[in-house]
C-alpha positions, 0 to 999 in steps of 0.5 A: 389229507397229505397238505396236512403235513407240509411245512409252512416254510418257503423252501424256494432258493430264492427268497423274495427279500434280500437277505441281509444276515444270517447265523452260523452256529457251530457247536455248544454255546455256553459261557465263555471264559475270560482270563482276568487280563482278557477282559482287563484288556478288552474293558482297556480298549473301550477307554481309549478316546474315540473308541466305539464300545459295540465295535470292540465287543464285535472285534471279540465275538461280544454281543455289542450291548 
């Protein structure tokens, strides 16, 4: 009767698999406010020749699509 409420969760510290990335979430998420001039600067980094548009948004906490 008891095997009922057990988690189907592996609990082990030691996953089998490596662990490539995890997320820390600290907080209430909600929409963020940009200034006009912050997003005119970060729109302004994407322009610059050679500029990787995913790296700029990491560079701000932006999800890179």
């Amino acid at each position: 009767m008891e095997d009922r409420f057990v988690s189907g969760l592996d609990h082990r510290l030691e996953p089998e698999v490596e662990v490539r990335r995890f997320e820390v979430i600290n907080g209430a998420l909600g929409r963020r406010r940009w200034t006009a001039d912050e997003r005119t600067r970060i729109v302004e980094e994407t322009l610059v020749p050679g500029a990787v548009v995913s790296a700029a948004a990491r560079r701000h906490g932006l999800t890179p699509q």
